[in-house]
C-alpha positions in Angstrom: 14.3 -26.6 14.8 13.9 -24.9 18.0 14.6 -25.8 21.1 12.4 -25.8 24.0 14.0 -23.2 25.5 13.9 -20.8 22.5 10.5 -21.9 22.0 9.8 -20.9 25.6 11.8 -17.8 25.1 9.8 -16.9 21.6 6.4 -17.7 23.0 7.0 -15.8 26.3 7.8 -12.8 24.2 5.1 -12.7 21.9 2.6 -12.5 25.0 4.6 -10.1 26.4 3.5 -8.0 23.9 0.0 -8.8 24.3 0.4 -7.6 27.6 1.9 -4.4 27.1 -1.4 -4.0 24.5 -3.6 -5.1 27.5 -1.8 -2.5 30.4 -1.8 0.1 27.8 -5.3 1.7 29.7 -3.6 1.5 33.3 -0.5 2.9 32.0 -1.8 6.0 30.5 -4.1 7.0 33.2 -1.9 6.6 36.0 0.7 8.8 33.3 -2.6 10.9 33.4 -3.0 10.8 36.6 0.8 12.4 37.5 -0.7 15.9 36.0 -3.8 15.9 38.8 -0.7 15.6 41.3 1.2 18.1 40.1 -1.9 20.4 40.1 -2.3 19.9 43.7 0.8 20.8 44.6 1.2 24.3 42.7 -0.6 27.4 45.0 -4.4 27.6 45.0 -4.5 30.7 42.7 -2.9 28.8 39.8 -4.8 26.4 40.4 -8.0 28.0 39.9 -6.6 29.8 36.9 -6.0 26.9 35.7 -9.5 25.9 36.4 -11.0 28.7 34.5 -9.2 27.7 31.2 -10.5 24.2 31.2 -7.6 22.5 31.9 -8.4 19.8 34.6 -11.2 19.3 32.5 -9.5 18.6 29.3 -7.6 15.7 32.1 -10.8 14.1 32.0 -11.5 14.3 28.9 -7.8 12.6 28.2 -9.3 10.1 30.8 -12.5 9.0 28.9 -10.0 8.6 25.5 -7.3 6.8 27.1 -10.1 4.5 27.8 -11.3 4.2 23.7 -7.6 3.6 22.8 -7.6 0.6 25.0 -11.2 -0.9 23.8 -9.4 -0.9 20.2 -6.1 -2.2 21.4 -7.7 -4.7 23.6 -9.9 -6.2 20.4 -6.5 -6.5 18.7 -5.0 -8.9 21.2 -8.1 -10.3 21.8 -7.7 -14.0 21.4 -3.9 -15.0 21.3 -5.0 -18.5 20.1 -5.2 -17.4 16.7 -1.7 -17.0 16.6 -0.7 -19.7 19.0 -1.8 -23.3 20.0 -2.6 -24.5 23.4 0.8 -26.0 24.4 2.3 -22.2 23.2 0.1 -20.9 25.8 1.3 -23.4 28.2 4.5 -22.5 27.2 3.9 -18.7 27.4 2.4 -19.2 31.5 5.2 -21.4 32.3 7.4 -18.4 30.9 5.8 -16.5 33.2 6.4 -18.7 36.3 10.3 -18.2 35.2 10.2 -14.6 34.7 8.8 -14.4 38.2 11.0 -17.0 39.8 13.9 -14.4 38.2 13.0 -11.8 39.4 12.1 -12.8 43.4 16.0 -14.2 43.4 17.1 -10.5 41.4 18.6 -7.9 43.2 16.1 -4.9 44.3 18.4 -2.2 42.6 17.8 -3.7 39.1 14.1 -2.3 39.3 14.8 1.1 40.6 14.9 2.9 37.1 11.5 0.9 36.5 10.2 1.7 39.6 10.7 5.4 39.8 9.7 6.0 35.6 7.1 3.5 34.8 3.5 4.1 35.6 1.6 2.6 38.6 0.5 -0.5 37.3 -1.4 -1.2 40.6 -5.3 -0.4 38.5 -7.3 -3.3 37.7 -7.7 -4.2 33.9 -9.8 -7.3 33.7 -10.4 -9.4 30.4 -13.1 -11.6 29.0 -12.6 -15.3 29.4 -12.3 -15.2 25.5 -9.3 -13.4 25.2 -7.8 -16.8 26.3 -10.6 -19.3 24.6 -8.2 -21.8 24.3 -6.7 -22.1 27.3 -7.8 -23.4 30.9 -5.3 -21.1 32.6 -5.7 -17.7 33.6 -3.5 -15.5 32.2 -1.0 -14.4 34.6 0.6 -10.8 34.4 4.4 -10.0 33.4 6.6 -6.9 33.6 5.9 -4.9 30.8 8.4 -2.0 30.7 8.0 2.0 29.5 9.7 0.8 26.1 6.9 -1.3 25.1 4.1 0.6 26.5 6.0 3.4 24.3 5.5 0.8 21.6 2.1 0.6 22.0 1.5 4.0 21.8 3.8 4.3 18.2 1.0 1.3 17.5 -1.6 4.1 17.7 0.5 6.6 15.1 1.2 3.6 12.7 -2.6 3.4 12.3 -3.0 7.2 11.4 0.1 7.0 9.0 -1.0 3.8 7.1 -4.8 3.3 7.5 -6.4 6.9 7.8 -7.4 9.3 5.7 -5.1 12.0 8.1 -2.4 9.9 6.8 -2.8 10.0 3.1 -0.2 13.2 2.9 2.2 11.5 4.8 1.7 8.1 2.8 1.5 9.9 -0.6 5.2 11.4 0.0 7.0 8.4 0.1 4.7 5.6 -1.4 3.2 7.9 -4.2 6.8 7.6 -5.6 7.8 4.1 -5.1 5.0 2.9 -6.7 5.5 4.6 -9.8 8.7 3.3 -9.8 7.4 0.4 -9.8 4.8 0.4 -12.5 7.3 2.6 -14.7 9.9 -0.8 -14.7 7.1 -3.1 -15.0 4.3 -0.8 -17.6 2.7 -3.8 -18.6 0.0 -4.2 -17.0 -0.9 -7.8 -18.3 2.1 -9.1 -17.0 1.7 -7.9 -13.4 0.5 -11.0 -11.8 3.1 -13.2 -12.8 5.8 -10.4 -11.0 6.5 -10.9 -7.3 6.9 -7.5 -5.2 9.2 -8.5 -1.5 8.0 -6.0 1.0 10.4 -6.0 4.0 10.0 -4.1 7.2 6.1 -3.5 6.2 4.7 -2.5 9.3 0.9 -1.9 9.3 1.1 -3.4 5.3 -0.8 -0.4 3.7 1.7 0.1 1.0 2.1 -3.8 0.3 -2.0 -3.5 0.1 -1.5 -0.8 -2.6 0.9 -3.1 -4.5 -1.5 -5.8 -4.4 -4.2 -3.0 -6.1 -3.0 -2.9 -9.1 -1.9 -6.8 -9.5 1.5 -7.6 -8.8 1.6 -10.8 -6.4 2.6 -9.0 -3.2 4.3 -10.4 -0.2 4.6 -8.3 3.2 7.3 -9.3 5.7 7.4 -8.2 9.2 9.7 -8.8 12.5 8.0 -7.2 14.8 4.7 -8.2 16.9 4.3 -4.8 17.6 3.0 -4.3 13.8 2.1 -7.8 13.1 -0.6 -7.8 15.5 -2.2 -4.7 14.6 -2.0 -5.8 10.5 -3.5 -8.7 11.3 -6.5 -7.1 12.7 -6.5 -4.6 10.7 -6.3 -6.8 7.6 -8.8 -9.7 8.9 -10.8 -8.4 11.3 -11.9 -4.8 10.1 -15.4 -5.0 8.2 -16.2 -1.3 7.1 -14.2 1.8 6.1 -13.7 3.9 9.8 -14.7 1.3 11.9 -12.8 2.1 14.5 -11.6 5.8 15.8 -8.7 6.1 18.0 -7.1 9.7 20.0 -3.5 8.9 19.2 -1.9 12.5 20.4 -3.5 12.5 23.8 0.0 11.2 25.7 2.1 14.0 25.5 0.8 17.9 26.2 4.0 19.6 24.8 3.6 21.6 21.9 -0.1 21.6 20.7 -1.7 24.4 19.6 -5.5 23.8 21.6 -7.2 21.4 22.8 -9.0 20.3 19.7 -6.1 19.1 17.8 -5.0 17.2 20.4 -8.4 15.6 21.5 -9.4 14.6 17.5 -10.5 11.6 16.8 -8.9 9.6 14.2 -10.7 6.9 12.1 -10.0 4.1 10.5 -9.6 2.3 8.0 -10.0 4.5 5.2 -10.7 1.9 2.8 -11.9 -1.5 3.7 -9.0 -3.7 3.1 -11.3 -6.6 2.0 -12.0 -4.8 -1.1 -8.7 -6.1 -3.2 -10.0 -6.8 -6.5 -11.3 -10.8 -7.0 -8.3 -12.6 -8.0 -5.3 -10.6 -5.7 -2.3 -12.4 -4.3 -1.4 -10.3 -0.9 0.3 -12.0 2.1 2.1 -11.1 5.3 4.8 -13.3 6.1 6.0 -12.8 10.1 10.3 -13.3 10.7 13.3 -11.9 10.4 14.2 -10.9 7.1 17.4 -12.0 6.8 16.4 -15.5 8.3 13.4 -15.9 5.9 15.5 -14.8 2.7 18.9 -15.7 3.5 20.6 -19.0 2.0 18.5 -22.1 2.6 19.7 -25.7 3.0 16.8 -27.4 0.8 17.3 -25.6 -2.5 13.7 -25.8 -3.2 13.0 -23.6 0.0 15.6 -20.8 -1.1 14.4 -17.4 -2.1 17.2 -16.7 -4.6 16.1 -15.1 -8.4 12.6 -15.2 -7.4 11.2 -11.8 -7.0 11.1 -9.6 -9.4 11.2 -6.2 -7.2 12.1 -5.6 -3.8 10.7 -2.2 -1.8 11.9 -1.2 1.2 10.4 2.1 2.9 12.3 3.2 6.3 13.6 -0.1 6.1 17.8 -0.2 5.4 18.5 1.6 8.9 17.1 -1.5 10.7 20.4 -3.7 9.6 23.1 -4.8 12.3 25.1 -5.4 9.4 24.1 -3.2 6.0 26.3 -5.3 3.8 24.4 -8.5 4.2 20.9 -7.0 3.7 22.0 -5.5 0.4 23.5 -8.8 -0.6 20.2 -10.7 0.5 18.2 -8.2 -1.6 20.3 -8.7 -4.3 20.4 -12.5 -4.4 16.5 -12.7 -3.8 16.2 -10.5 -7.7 15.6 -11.9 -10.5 17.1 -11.1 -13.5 15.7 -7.9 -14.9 14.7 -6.9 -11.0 14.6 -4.0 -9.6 15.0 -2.5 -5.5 13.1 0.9 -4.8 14.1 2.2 -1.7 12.9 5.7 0.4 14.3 6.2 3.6 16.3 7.7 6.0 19.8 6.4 7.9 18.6 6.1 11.6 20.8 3.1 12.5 18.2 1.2 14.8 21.2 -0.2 16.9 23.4 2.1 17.0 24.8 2.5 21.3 22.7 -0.6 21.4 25.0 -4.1 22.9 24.0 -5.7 19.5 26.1 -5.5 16.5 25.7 -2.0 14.7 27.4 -0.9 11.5 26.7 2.4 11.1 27.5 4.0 7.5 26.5 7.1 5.4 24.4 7.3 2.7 27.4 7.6 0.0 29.1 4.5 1.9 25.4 2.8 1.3 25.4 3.6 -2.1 29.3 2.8 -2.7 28.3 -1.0 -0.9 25.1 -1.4 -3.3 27.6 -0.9 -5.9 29.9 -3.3 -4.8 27.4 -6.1 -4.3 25.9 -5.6 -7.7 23.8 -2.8 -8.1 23.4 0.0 -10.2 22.0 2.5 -8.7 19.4 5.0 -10.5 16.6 7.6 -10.4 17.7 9.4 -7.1 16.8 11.6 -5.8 15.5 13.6 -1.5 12.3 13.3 -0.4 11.2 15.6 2.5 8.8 13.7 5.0 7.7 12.8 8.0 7.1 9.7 10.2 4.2 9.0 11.9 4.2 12.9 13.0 1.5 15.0 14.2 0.2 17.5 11.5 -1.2 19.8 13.9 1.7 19.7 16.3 3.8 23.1 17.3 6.7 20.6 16.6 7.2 18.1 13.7 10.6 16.1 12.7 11.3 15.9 8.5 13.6 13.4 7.2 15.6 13.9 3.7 14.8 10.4 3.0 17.3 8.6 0.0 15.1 7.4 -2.8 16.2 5.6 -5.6 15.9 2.3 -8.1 18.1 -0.2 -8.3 18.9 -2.8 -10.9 21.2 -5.8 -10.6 24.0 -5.8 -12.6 24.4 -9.8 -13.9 28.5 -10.4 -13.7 
């Protein structure tokens, strides 16, 4: 049970990242608007050579599909309500008023790093009176930092990687394989909606979606309200294939080839995610994963033996502490269960203040063991991550994959 403090402290955050959704338009064109600065202040020759090549124009342009981005992301956060109840949103202003109290009695040096990187947030960015429906108060604004206006924007990619038809090569690499893994442990296909398939770390839910296809009972988990916001729309709200298009390489200028690969358009969703076959069992279930599996006090609420595979995609790397996420994996399978994993080792804490235990991939393997695994079927995938197919520059991960049974002792 919470207190009212943490409940405070949970509520305030979640509409913190409503903001950053909301101030991702004023953010982008004031980033925008650095590069008409800069062009002022280079000699008058350049400038017009400059001119003659299109390239204040293309600033516009960025303009006018900064401004599209932010009529999507805007309908995403539309109506917090749906998520929270009016005493959360209470909760969430009154979070405000301490967040502002804070910060008046804080030391002006704190903000300096703010002040001097983050993006004028001075432009108006008014909202329907329905984005709050349910509450009498008007919403009131916090400080939303470059990290989750960078957030935002890796919001945009997530859409391209998991919901577009751009993304299919990208989503083919690693969840082409992981689902045949799947159906070759389970081949019988009558069976499938009696096995339960954990999805941890699912972001925008695309591959839990896939699972749910072809029958298996498919649950998504998901910490962050970064994704879950954007799966919830895209899940619920979306009501034909392409719906909506979005221009989510328009933010940085460094290596791209033209202007038309980095002004295209990308739609989605490529499918209509309504379109699950009568009958399907597909959920998304928001919390930490180790507090949502782990051991429970009420027996009856416990998660142990009762899923029959476990797939986590880019997934692993998120642990503070590796050992306890393979041991929750391992309790939550059932006998005869099997974990599919594909990813890389980008410890998400690492040179963070939290806990980080940062291993190798044979120390991952040599721990799986350990708990109770045995470890098949691997094998490197080459991929990418949300990357830009047209891009001078792209990253590829030699992502681990492999199955995993658990060994009964």
């Amino acid at each position: 049970m919470l207190t009212d403090e943490e409940r405070r402290e949970e509520v305030t955050h979640f509409m913190k990242v409503v903001d950053a959704f909301r101030q991702y338009g004023p953010n982008a064109i004031s980033a925008n608007t650095r590069r008409r600065r800069d062009w002022y202040r280079i000699p008058k020759e350049d400038r017009e050579l400059l001119e003659n090549i299109g390239w204040k124009t293309r600033l516009d342009t960025v303009d006018d599909l900064i401004l599209e981005n932010a009529k999507v992301l805007n309908r995403i956060v539309d109506n917090p309500a749906i998520f929270m109840d009016d005493e959360e949103l209470l909760l969430a202003e009154d979070g405000v008023e301490h967040e502002h109290h804070r910060q008046a009695h804080s030391e002006v040096h704190h903000y300096h790093e703010d002040e001097q990187t983050a993006p004028n947030h001075s432009h108006s960015h008014s909202h329907s009176p329905s984005e709050l429906s349910h509450s009498h108060h008007e919403p009131k604004k916090r400080q939303v930092s470059p990290v989750d206006i960078d957030k935002v924007r890796s919001t945009l990619k997530q859409f391209v990687r998991d919901w577009s038809e751009e993304g299919r090569i990208e989503r083919d690499q690693c969840y082409k394989p992981m689902i045949e893994a799947l159906l070759n442990h389970f081949p019988d296909e009558s069976t499938r909606k009696t096995r339960r398939v954990s999805i941890p770390g699912a972001g925008l839910a695309r591959l839990g979606w896939e699972v749910a296809f072809l029958g298996f009972e498919t649950q998504c988990n998901e910490f962050s309200h970064y994704m879950l916001l954007p799966s919830y729309y895209v899940l619920n709200e979306t009501k034909h294939v392409n719906q909506h298009t979005i221009y989510p390489f328009i933010h940085s200028l460094s290596n791209i080839v033209g202007s038309e690969s980095l002004l295209r358009g990308i739609s989605f969703p490529d499918i209509l995610p309504s379109s699950l076959p009568p009958g399907s069992n597909f959920s998304m279930v928001a919390g930490d994963f180790e507090q949502l599996f782990g051991v429970k006090e009420h027996p009856e609420e416990d998660e142990a033996g009762k899923w029959d595979a476990v797939m986590t995609c880019f997934f692993i790397d998120t642990a503070k502490n590796i050992v306890n996420y393979l041991r929750v994996i391992h309790r939550i399978l059932a006998p005869g269960g099997v974990w599919i994993n594909c990813g890389p080792l980008l410890w998400h804490w690492e040179n963070t203040d939290d806990i980080s235990i940062e291993v190798s991939l044979e120390e991952v393997k040599a721990l799986a063991t350990q708990v109770g695994f045995e470890i098949k079927n691997e094998h490197t995938i080459n991929t990418s991550y949300v990357g830009d197919e047209q891009s001078m520059l792209g990253y590829v991960y030699k992502a681990a994959f492999w199955t995993a049974t658990r060994v009964e002792r």
